[in-house]
Each structure stands twice: as C-alpha cells, then as structure tokens.
C-alpha positions in Angstrom: 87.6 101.3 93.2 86.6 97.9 92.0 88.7 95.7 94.2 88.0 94.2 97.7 91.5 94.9 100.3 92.0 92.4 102.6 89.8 91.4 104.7 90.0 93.4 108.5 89.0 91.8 111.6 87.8 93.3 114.5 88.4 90.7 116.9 91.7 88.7 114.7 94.1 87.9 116.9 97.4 90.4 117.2 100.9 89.3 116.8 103.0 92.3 117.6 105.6 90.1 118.7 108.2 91.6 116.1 106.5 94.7 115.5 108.7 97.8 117.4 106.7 100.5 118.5 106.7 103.4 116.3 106.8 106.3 119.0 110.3 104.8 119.9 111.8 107.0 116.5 112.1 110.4 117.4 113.1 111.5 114.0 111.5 114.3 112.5 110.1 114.7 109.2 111.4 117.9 108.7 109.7 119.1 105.8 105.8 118.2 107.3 107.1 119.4 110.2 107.6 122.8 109.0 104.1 122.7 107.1 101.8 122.5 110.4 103.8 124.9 112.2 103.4 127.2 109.0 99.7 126.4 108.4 98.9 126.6 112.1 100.9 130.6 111.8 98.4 131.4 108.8 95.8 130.3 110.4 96.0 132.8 113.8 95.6 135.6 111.2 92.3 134.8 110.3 90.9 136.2 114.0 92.1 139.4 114.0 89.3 141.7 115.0 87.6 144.3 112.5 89.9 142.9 109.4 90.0 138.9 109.2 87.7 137.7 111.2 84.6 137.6 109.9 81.2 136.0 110.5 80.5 133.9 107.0 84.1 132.4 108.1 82.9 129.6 110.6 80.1 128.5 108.1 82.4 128.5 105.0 84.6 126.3 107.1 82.2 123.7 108.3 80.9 123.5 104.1 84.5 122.7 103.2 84.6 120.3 106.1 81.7 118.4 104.2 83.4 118.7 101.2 87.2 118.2 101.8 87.1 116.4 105.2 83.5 114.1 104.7 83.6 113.0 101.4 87.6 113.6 101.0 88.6 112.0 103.7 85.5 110.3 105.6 84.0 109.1 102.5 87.0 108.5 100.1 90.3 107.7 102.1 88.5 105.8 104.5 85.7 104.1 103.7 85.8 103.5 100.2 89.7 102.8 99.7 90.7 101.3 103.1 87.3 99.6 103.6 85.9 99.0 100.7 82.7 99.8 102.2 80.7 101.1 99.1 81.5 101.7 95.3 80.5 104.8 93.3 80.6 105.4 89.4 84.8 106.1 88.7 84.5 109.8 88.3 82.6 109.9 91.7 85.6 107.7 93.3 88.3 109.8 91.4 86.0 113.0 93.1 86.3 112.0 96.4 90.0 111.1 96.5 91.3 114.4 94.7 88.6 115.8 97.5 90.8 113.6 100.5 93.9 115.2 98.6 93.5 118.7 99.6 92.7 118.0 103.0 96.8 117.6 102.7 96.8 114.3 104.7 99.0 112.5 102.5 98.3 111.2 99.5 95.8 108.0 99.3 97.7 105.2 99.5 100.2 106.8 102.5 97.1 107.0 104.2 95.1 103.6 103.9 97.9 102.2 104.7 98.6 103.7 107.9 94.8 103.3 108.8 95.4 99.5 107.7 98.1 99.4 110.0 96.4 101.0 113.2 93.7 98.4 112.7 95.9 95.2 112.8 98.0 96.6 115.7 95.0 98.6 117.2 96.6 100.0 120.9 99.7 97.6 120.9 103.0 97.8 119.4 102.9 98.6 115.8 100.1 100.9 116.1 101.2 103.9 114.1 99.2 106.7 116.2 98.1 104.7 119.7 97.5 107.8 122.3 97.5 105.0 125.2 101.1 106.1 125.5 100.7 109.5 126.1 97.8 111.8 124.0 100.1 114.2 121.8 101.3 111.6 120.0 98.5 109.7 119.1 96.8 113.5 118.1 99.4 114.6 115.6 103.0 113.8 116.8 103.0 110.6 114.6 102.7 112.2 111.7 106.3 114.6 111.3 107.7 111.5 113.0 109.5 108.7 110.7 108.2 105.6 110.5 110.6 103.6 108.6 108.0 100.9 108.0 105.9 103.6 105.9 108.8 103.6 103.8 109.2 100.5 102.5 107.7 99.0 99.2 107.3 96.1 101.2 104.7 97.2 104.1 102.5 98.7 101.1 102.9 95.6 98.8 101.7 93.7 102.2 98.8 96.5 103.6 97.5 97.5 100.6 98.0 95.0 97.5 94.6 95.9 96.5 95.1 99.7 95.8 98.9 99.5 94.3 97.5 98.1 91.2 95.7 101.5 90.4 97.7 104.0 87.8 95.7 106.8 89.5 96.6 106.0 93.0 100.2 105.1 92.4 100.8 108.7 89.6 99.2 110.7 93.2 101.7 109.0 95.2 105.2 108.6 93.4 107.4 111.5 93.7 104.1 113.2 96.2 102.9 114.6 93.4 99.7 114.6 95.6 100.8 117.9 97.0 100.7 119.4 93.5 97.2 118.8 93.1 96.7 120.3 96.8 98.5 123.2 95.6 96.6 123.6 92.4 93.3 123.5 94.7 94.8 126.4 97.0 95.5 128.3 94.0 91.9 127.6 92.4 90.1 128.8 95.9 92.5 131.7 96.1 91.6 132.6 92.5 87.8 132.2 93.4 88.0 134.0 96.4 89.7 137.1 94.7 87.6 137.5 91.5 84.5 137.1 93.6 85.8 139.8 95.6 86.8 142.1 92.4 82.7 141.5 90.6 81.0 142.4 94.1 83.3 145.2 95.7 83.5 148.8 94.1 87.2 149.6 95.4 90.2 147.5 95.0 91.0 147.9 98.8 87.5 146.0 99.9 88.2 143.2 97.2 91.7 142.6 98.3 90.6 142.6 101.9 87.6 139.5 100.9 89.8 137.7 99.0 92.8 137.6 101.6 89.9 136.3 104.1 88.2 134.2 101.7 91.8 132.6 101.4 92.2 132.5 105.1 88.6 130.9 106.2 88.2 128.4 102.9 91.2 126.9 102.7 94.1 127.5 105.9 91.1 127.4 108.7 89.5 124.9 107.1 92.4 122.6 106.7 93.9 123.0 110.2 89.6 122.0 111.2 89.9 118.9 109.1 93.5 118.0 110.4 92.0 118.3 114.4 88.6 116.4 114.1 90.4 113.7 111.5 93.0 113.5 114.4 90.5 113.6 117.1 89.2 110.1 115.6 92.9 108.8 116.2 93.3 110.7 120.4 90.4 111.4 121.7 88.0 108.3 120.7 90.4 106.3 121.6 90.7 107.9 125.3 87.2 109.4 125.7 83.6 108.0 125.4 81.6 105.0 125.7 81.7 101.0 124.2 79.3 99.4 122.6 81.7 96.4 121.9 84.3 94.8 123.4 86.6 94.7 121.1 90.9 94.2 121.3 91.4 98.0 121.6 90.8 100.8 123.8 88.6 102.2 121.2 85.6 104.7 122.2 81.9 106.4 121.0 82.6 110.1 121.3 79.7 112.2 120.4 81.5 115.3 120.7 84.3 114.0 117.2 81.7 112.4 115.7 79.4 115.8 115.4 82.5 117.4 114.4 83.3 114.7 112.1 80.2 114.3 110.6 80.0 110.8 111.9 83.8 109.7 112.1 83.5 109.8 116.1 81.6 106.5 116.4 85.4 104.6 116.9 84.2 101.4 118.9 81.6 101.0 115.9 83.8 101.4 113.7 86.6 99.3 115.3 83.7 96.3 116.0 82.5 96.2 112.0 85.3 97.8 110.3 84.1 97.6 106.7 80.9 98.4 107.2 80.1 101.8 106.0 77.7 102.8 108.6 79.4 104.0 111.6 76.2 105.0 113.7 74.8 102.0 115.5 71.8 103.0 117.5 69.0 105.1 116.1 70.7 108.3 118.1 74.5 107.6 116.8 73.9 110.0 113.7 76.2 109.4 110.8 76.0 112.5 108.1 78.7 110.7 105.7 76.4 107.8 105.6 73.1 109.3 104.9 74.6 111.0 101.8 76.1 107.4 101.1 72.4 106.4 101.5 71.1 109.3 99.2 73.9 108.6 96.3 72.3 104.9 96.7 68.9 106.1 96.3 70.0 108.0 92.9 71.7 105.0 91.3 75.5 106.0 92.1 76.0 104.1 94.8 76.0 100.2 95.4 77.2 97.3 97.0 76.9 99.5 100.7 78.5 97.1 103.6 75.4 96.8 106.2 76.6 96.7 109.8 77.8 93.3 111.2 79.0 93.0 113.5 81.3 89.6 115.1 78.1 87.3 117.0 81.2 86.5 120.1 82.2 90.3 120.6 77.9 91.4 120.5 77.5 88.7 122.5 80.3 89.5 125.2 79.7 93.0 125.0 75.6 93.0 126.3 76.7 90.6 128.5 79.7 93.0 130.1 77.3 95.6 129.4 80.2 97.7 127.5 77.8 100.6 126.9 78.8 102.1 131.1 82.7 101.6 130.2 84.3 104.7 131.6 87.7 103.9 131.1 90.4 104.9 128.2 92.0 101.8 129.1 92.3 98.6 127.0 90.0 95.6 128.3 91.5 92.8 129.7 
C-alpha cells in the first residue's frame, strides 16, 4: 500500500457523545456464528490419543502461526494497512494480505476498520470489542454480534478512505469473496497434506490417516490458535499486564500474548505510538514481527519503517506516575 490512513492519536481527545455502545445489539450473525462453533468441533478431533494427535502437530501450528497469524495478520492487517507502519514491494503487500485472509478474520478492509474504530473509542462507547464491560465479549463475542455501524458505506468511507481506493482490497471485500480465497487455501493445504501422505506412506490406510491430521493441525488448530492469541490482544491486554504509558485506555504489556503473538501483546505500546511498527519498547519487550520487518529492510524490501514515538506529554506523565507498577485493568482517571 502506497497511501498514508489518517492519522491515529494516542492521546486525541474522545467524543463518544453520540456513539452507542456496540455490546448493547444482541443480534447474532448467524452465519459466523455457526463457523466458530463448527471450527471449534473440528478442532477437538485433532487430540484424540493414538490416531490425531500427534507430536509434529504443535510445531506445524506455531509455523503457520508465523505465517498466517504474524505476517497475515500481525504484519499485513495491522501494521501495514491500518498503520501504515512500513511499505513492502506490491507482491510482498498483496503476500501478506491473502496471508491475513486465511486466518478467516474477515476480509482486510472489515478488519482495519474495526481496529480503526477500537482506537478512536479505545475502552468507551463506540469501542467495537472493549472487555471493560465484561471479558467474553471483548474476547470473541463481538464478532457473531451485529454492528450496524460495520455495515454502512459510510463508517468505511469515514475509517478507512485510504484503503477503499484499492481494486484489490475492495474485489476481497464485495460480495466476501475473501472467504473464497480462504477456502481455496484449505483446499491447497488439504491437497498438500494428502499427496505428501500418498509419496511417503506404503499403504493407503497410513496416507489417509497423515493427511486427515495434516488437515487437522495445519489449518483447523492452527486457525482456532490464531483466532485466541489475535483475540487475546483485544481481552486480555486490555485487562492484564503492566503500563508503560498513560494513555486514555485501559490498555496493558502482557508478556504471556505477546510470546504467543509474536510480539502483538505489547498493547500499551502499541496504544501510546500507534503507527509505529515496533511494538517492543524496552530492550526485553521482544517483538518477532518486527525483527523480520527489520531483516526485509536490511534486504531492500522494506522501507519507510515508523521508529517508535511516542507523544512527549503522555512519556512525560507516565515516568512521572511511574505507569510501569500499574496493577489495575481499570481505565486511568
């Protein structure tokens, strides 16, 4: 992407004065709905004891994590389209938002959108997936709820002018054609999974068996893992951890999301310097999204990378509150 969105403020002032609070529709997406509960199914079946469950599973899980979930969704979604925080040769963007695609998250511009969104209203009304009102909702519940606001040319002609200009972004998004491409991807992996298993195993009955947990680990554990620590980022870092900044939100450093992230977990960071594309602050805050930012930079395929800068009055106010020994998952005063 080429183009700069609007300009996001950690510490601009919030007016939520007409702005309803989207928990307050109980409407279900019915369709989306049914999806997680079916996904979540498929997934149980891949611990069952001397037939799924397998030991290569967890590692094949945590590489598509890198892959789908931290330059997908990490990398692309977040901090290239919403933040603009570094730009890559076209095929490389392209790359990472078909890789954000099959993470099944929505399609790009649903998504930037929504994360534009939480970042104007951060923890007030008008915050699409707040877990100050109760944790469930801010994990997942938001997203088979309606938000009529979502729906509206409007909201995305106002969060994300920037992006509706883009053919690519806009063909992914009309008529969610997005999940066609995440369906060709399952049925690549499947395919993968299968004839690997049909060149290594002698009988039809061990090749069957790899490919159905092939199937199972690479792409229905590892896309209910990406949904959790992406909605982690959303819950618990917004409950849990500690503050470097005081900014206008309850947002928190958790070290446990941002290991399973691969660096997403540093929230407060994030919510303090929002474009920049380091997320890891302090020398120990270890960011795995943005080293391989760094290493694309080193090799000429990465440039104009947003250094960390964070606003001088929040800094300021924050070593002087000392914000680092916040306990609470409450909002500052």
């Amino acid at each position: 992407m080429t183009t700069v969105p609007a300009p996001l403020s950690a510490s601009a002032p919030l007016d939520n004065s007409t702005v309803p609070s989207p928990s307050a529709n109980k409407k279900r997406i019915f369709w989306f709905y049914a999806t997680i509960i079916l996904i979540h199914a498929l997934a149980l079946l891949a611990f069952i004891p001397g037939y799924t469950l397998v030991w290569w599973g967890l590692p094949l899980v945590l590489v598509g994590n890198f892959i789908f979930g931290s330059l997908g969704i990490n990398l692309g979604y977040h901090r290239m389209l919403t933040h603009a925080a570094a730009k890559f040769p076209q095929p490389l963007e392209r790359l990472w938002v078909l890789l954000g695609v099959c993470s099944m998250e929505g399609s790009p511009l649903w998504w930037v959108c929504t994360h534009r969104m939480h970042h104007q209203h951060s923890d007030e009304d008008g915050d699409p997936h707040s877990p100050q009102e109760r944790f469930f909702w801010g994990h997942m519940e938001w997203i088979y709820t309606a938000d009529p606001r979502r729906q509206k040319l409007d909201t995305y002609a106002k969060y994300v002018p920037d992006l509706m200009g883009d053919k690519f972004l806009r063909w992914l998004h009309k008529g969610e054609k997005w999940l066609w491409v995440w369906a060709g991807h399952v049925v690549l992996l499947t395919a993968l999974g299968f004839g690997a298993g049909f060149l290594v195993f002698d009988t039809n009955s061990a090749a069957l068996l790899f490919g159905v947990q092939w199937f199972l680990w690479a792409v229905v554990v590892r896309t209910v893992y990406v949904w959790h620590i992406t909605w982690l980022v959303n819950s618990a870092a917004h409950r849990w951890g500690y503050r470097n900044y005081n900014t206008n939100d309850a947002s928190r450093n958790n070290w446990f999301v941002a290991l399973l992230t691969n660096g997403e977990g540093w929230h407060n960071n994030h919510h303090a310097a929002p474009r920049a594309c380091s997320q890891g602050h302090r020398w120990w805050e270890i960011d795995l999204t943005f080293t391989f930012v760094r290493l694309l930079q080193r090799l000429g395929l990465a440039w104009d990378v947003v250094e960390v800068k964070v606003p001088k009055h929040i800094a300021t106010s924050s070593a002087a509150a000392g914000a680092m020994t916040l306990p609470s998952h409450t909002p500052e005063p």
